[in-house]
C-alpha positions as CSV (number, residue, x, y, z in Angstrom):
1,X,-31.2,41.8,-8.7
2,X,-28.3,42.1,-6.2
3,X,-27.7,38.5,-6.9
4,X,-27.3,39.2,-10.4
5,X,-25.0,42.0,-10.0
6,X,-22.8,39.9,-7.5
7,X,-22.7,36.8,-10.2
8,X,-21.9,39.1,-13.1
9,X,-18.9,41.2,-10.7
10,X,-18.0,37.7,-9.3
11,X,-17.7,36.7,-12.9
12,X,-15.4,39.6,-14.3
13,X,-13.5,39.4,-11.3
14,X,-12.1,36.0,-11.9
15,X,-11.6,36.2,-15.4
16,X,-9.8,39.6,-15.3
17,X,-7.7,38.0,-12.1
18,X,-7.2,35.2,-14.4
19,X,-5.5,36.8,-17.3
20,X,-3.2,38.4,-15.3
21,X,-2.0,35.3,-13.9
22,X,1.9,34.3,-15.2
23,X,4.2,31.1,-15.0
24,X,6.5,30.9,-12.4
25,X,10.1,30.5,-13.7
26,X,12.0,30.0,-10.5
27,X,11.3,29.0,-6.9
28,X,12.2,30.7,-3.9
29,X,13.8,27.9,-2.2
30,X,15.8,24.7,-3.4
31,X,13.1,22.1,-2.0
32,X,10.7,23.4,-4.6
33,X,11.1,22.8,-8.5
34,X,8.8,24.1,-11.6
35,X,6.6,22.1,-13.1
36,X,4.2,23.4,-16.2
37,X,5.0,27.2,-14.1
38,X,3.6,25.8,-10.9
39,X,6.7,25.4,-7.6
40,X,5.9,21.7,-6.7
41,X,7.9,20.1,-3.6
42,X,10.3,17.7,-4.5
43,X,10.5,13.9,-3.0
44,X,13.0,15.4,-0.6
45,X,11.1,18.1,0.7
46,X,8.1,16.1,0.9
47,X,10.1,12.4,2.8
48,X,7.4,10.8,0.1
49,X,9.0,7.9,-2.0
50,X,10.3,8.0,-4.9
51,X,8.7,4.5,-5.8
52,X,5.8,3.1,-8.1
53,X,2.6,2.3,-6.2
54,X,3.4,-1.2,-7.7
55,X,7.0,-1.4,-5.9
56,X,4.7,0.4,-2.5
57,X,2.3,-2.4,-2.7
58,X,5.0,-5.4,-3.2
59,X,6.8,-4.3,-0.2
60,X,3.5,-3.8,1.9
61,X,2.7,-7.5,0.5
62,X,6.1,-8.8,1.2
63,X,5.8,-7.5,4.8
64,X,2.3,-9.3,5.6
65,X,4.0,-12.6,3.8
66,X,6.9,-12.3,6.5
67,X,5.0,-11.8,9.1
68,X,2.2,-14.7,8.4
69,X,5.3,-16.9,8.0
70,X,6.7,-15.8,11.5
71,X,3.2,-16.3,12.8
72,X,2.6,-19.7,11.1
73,X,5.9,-20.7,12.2
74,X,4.9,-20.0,16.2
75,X,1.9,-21.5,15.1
76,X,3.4,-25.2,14.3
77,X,6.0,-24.8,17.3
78,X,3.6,-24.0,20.0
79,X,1.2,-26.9,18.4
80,X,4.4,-29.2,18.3
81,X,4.8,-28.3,22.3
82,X,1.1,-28.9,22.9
83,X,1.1,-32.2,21.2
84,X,4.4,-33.5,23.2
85,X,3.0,-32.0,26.6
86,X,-0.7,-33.6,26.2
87,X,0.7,-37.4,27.5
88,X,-1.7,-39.1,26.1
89,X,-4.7,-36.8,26.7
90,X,-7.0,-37.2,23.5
91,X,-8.8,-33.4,23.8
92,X,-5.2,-31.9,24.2
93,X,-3.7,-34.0,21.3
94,X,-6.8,-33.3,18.9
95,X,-6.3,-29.6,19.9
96,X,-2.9,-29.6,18.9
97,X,-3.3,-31.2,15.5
98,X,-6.4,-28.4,15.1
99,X,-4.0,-25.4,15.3
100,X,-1.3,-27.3,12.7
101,X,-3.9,-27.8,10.6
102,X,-4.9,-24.2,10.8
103,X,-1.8,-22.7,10.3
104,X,-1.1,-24.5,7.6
105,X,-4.3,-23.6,5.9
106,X,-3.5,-20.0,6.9
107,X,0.2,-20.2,5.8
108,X,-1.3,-21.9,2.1
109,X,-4.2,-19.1,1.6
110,X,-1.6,-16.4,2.6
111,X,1.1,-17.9,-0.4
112,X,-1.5,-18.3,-2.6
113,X,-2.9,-14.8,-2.3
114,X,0.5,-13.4,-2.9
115,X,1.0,-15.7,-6.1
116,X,-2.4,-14.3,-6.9
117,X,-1.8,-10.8,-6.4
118,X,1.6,-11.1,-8.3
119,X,-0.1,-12.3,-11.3
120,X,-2.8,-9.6,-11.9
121,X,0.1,-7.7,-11.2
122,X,1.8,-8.9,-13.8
123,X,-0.9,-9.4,-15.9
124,X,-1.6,-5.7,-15.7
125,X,1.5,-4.2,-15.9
126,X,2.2,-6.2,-19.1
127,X,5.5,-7.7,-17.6
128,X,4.9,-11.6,-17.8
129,X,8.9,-12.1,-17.3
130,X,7.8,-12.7,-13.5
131,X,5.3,-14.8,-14.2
């Protein structure tokens, strides 16, 4: 029974609580604006960007294709040093050509994930001008 009671006082509570409610019209500070009579932070008060998640995600992407291109690069120099240093020795040689032929199949499956990635993009977004 005392459940009951609680529920139903709960209950009336809310809903008298809730019709007495009104819109906010103006916000106490300038960081805040109204939206649908709620104050909401702006992009300035919050330091959040004022970019799509698509342009957020091209720029992340961007970034890991830099830096796979810096390491695939380091990759091919340091095998290029390896190869000139091994004088002949066979294991050292081989091991040289391994880690080329590694980063290059790194450097490909990185480029191609990015083409791949840009077309679903694309594809999804309905722009196929980037295509």
């Amino acid at each position: 029974m005392k459940q009951t009671m609680f529920a139903v006082i709960l209950f009336l509570g809310m809903s008298v609580s809730a019709s007495v409610t009104q819109a906010v019209t103006s916000c106490p500070t300038a960081d805040l604006t109204v939206i649908n009579g709620v104050c909401v932070p702006t992009a300035a008060a919050t330091g959040l960007s004022d970019e799509s998640v698509m342009a957020v995600v091209q720029n992340v992407l961007n970034w890991l294709l830099y830096i796979m291109a810096a390491a695939a690069t380091l990759a091919f120099v340091i095998a290029g040093f390896q190869y000139i240093l091994s004088a002949g020795d066979e294991k050292q040689a081989e091991s040289a050509k391994n880690m080329a032929k590694y980063a290059a199949i790194g450097l490909a499956v990185a480029l191609s994930g990015l083409v791949i990635i840009r077309t679903i993009g694309a594809l999804v977004s309905g722009d196929t001008s980037t295509l």
